[in-house]
Backbone bond lengths (Angstrom), bond angles and torsions (degrees), N, CA, C in turn:
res aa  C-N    CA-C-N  psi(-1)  N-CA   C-N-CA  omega(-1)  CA-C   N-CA-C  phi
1 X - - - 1.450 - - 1.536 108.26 -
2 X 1.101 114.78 134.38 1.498 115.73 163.47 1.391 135.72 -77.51
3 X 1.057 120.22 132.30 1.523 140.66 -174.30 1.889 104.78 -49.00
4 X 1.325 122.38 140.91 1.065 119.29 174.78 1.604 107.64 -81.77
5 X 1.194 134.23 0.67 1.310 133.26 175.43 1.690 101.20 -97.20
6 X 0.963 118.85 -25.56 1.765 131.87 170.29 1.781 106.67 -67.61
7 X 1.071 113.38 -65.91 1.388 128.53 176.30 1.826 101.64 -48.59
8 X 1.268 96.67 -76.34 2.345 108.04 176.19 1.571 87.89 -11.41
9 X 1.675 105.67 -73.98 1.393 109.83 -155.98 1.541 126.70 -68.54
10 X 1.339 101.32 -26.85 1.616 98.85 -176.10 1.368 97.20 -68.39
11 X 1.979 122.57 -68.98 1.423 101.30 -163.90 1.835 107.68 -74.68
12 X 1.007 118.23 13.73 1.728 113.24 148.84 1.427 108.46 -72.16
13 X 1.001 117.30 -32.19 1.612 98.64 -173.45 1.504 124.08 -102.92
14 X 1.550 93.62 -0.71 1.506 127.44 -174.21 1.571 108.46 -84.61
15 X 1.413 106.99 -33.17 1.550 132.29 -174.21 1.960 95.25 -90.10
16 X 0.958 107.36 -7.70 1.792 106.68 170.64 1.137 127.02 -82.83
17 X 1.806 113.12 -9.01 1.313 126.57 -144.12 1.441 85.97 -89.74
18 X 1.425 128.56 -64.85 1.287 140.04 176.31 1.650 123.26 -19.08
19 X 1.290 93.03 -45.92 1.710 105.31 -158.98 1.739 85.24 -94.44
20 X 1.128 119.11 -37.97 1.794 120.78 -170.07 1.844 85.89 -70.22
21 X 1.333 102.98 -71.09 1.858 86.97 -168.64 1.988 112.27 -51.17
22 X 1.143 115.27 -41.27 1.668 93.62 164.76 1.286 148.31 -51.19
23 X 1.446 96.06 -15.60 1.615 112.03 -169.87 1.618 83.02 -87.77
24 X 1.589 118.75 -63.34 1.151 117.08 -162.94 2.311 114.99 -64.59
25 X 1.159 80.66 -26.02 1.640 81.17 171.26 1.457 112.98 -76.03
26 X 1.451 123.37 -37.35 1.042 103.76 179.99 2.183 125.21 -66.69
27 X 1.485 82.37 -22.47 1.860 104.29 -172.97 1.618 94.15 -62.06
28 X 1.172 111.65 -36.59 1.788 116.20 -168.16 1.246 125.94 -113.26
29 X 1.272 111.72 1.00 1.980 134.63 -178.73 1.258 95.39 -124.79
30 X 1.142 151.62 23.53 1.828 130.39 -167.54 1.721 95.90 -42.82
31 X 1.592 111.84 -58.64 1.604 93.49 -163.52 1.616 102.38 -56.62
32 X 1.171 166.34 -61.07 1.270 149.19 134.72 1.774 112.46 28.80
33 X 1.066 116.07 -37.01 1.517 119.40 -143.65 1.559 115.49 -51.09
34 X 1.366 102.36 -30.14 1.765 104.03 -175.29 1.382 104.62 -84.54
35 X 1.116 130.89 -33.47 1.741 121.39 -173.03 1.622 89.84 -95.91
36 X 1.253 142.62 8.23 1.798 135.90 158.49 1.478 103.60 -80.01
37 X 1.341 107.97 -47.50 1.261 102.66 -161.41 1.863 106.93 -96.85
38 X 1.264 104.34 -11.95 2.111 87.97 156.61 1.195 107.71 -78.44
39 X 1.861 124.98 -32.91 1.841 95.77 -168.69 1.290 91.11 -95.97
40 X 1.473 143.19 36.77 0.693 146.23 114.09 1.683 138.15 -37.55
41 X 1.096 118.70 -49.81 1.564 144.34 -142.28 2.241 76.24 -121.29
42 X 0.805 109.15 -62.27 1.923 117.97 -168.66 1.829 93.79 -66.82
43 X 0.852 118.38 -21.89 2.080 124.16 176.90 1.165 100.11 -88.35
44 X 1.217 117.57 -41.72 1.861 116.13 173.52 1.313 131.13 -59.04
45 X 1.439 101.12 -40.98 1.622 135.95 -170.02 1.747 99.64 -71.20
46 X 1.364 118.52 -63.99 1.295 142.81 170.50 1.869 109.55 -34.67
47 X 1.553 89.21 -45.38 1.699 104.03 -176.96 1.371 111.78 -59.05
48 X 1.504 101.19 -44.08 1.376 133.00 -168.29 2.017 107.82 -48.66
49 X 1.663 69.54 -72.01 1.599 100.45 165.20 1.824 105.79 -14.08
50 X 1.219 98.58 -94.58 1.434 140.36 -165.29 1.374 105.78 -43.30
51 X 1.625 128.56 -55.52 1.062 142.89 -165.31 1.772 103.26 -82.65
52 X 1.472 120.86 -31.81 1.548 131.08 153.82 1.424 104.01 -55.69
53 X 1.499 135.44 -48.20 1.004 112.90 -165.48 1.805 122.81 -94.26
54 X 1.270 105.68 16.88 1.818 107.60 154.17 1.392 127.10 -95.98
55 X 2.135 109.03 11.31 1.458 103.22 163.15 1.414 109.10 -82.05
56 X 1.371 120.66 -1.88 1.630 117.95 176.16 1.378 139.02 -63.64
57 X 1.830 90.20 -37.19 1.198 87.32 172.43 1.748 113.02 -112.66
58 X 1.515 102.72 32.12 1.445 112.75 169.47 1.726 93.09 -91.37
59 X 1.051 115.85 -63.19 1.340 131.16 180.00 1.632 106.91 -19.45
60 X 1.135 120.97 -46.49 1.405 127.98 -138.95 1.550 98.00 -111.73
61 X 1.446 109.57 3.87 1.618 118.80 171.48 1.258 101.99 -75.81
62 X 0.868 153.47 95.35 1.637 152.01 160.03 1.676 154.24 -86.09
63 X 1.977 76.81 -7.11 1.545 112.28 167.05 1.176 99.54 -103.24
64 X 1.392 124.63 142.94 1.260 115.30 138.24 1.595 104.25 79.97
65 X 1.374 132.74 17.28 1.436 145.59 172.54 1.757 91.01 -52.91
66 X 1.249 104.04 140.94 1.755 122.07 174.72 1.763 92.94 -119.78
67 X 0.826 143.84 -24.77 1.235 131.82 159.27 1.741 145.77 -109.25
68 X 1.074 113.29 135.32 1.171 132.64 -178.24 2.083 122.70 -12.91
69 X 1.507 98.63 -41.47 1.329 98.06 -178.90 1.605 112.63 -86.93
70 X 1.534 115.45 161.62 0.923 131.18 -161.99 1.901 104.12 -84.90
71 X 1.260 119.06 -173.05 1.155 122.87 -169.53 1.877 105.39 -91.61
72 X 1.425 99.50 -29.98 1.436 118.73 -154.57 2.139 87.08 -92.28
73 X 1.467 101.95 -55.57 1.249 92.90 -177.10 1.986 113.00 -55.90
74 X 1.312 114.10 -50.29 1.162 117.07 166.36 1.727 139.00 -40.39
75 X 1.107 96.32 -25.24 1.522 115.44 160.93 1.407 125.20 -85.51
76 X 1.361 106.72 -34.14 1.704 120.85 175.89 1.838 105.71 -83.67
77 X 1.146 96.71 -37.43 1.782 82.38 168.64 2.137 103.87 -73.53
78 X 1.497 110.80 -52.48 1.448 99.82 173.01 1.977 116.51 -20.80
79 X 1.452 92.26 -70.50 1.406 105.06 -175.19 1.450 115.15 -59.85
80 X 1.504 124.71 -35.64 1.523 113.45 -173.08 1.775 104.55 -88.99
81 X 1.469 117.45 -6.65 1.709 106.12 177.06 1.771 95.99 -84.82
82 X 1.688 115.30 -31.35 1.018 112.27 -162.10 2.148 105.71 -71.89
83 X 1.418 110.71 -46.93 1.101 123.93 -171.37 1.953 94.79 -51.46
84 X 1.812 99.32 -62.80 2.031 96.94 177.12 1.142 127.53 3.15
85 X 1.844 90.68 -77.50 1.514 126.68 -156.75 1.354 94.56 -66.45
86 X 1.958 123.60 -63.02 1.466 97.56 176.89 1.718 131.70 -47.64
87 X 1.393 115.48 -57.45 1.245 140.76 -173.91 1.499 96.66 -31.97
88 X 1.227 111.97 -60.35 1.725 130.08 172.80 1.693 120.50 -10.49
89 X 1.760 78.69 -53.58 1.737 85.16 -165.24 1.649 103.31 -88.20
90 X 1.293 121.46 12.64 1.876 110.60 173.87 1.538 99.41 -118.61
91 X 1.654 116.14 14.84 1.343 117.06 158.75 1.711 112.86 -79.76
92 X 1.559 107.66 148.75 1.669 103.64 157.32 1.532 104.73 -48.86
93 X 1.981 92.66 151.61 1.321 108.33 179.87 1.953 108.57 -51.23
94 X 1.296 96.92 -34.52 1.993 94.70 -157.85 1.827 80.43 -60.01
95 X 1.040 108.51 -61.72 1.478 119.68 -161.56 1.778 89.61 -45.47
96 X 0.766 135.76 -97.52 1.479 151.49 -157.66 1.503 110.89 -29.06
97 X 1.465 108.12 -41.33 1.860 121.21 -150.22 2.210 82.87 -65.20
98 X 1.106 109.89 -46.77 1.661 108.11 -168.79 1.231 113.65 -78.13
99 X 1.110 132.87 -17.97 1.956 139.98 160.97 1.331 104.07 -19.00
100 X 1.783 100.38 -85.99 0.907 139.30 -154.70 1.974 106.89 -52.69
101 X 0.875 122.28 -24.66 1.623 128.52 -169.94 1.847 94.58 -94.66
102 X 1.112 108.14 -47.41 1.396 118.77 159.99 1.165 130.36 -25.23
103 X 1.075 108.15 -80.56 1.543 134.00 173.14 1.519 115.58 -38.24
104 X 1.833 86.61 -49.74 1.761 89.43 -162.17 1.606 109.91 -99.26
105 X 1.992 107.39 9.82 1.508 98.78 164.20 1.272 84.63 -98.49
106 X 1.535 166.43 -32.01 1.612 156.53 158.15 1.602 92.90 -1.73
107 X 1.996 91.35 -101.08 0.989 82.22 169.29 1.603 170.43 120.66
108 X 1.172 94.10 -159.82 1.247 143.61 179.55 1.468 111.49 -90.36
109 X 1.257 114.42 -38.73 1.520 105.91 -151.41 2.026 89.09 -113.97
110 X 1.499 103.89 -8.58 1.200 122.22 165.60 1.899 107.62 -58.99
111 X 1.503 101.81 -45.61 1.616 116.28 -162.11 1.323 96.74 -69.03
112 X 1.626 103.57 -72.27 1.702 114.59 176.42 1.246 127.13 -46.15
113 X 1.417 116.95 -37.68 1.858 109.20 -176.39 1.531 105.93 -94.59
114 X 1.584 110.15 -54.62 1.353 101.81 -155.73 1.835 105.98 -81.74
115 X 1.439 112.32 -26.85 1.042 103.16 -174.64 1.771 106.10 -109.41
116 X 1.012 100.19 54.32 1.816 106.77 177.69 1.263 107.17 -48.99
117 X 1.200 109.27 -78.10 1.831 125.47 -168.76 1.164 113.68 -47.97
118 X 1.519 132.38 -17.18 1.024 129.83 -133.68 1.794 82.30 -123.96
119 X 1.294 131.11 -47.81 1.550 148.37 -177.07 1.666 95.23 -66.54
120 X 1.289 119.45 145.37 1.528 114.78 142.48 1.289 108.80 -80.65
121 X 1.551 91.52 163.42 1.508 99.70 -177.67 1.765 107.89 -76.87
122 X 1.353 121.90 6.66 1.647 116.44 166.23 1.929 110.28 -77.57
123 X 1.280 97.94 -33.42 1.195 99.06 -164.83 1.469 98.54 -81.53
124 X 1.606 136.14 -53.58 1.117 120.39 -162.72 1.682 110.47 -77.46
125 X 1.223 115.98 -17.98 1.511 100.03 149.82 1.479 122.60 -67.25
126 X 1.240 126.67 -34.87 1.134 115.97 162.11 1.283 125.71 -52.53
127 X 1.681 135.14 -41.15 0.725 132.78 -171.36 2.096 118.23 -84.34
128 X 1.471 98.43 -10.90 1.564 97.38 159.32 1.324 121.40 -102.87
129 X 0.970 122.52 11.20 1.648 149.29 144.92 1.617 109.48 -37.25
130 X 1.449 82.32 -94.81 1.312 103.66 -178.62 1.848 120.31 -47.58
131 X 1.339 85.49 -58.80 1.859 87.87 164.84 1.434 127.86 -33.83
132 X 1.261 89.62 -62.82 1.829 109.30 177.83 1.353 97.74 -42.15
133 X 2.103 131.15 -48.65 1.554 99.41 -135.75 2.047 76.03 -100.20
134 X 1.546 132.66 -17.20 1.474 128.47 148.92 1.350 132.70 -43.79
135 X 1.390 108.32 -11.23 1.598 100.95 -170.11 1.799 83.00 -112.23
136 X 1.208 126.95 0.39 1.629 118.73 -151.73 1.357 80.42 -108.88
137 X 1.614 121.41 -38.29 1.799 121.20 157.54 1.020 140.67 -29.97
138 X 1.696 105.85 -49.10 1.320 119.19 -167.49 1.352 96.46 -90.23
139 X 1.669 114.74 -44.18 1.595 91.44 -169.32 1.888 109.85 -76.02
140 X 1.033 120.82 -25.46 1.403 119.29 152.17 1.861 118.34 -19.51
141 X 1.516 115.16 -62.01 1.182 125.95 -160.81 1.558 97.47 -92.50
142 X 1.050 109.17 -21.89 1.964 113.22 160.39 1.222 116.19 -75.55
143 X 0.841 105.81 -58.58 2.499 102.47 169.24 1.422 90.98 -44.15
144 X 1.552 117.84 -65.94 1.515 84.30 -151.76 1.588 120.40 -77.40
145 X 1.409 112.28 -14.49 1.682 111.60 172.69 1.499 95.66 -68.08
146 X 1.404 143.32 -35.16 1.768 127.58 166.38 1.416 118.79 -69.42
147 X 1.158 104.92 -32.13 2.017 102.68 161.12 1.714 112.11 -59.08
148 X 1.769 116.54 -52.53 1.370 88.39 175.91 1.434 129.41 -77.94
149 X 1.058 133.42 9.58 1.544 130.38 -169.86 1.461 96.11 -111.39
C-alpha cells in the first residue's frame, strides 16, 4: 500500500504537469498562444478551486483544533481563494495574468504559517515546493504576455 506522503507527492507533482506543459507550449506554439494561455489561466483557477476546497474539512474539526484559526474564518478564506481564482478568469488577460501567482503564494503562506501545527512538516515543504515551481509558471506566462504588447 502506499504511503499518504508518497501519494501528496506524486499527484503534487503530477498536478505540475499542466502548468510545466503551458509554459512550454506557449515557448513552442506562440501561434497557439490564446487558447494556451486561457486553459492556462481555467487549470489555475481549477487548482485554485481544489486546493480552497481542503479548508472544509479542516474547518469542520472542532475538537481538538491544533491551530489558531477559527472554523468560520477558515471557510471564508476557503470561499474567498476559491471565488479569486474563478472571478480571475472573466477579468482582462493584463488584469488576470497577476491574480493567479497571488493567490497561490496566499495560499501557501496560509498552509505554512497559520496552519503549521496542523500540516506535517512533509507536506508544507511540499507545499512551498510546489508553489515555488507554479508561481515560476505563472510569472513565466506573464513576461511573455508583457513581451508581446
Amino acid at each position: 500500500m502506499i504511503s499518504v506522503e508518497r501519494l501528496a507527492i506524486l499527484v503534487g507533482v503530477a498536478g505540475l504537469i499542466p502548468f510545466l506543459a503551458g509554459v512550454i507550449g506557449l515557448l513552442l506554439m506562440q501561434e497557439h498562444a490564446g487558447w494556451l494561455i486561457s486553459w492556462f489561466h481555467i487549470y489555475s483557477a481549477g487548482i485554485l478551486a481544489f486546493m480552497a476546497g481542503v479548508y472544509w474539512p479542516v474547518a469542520m474539526q472542532l475538537e481538538n483544533r491544533c491551530y489558531p484559526l477559527s472554523p468560520v474564518v477558515t471557510l471564508v478564506i476557503s470561499q474567498v481563494i476559491f471565488l479569486v481564482g474563478g472571478l480571475a478568469l472573466l477579468l482582462p488577460l493584463e488584469w488576470r495574468a497577476p491574480v493567479y501567482p497571488v493567490a497561490y503564494i496566499a495560499l501557501c503562506l496560509i498552509d505554512v504559517r497559520w496552519l503549521y501545527n496542523y500540516w506535517p512538516l512533509w507536506y508544507r515543504r511540499l507545499r512551498v515546493w510546489l508553489t515555488a515551481v507554479v508561481v515560476l509558471c505563472q510569472m513565466a506566462v506573464t513576461g511573455w504576455l508583457l513581451l508581446q504588447h
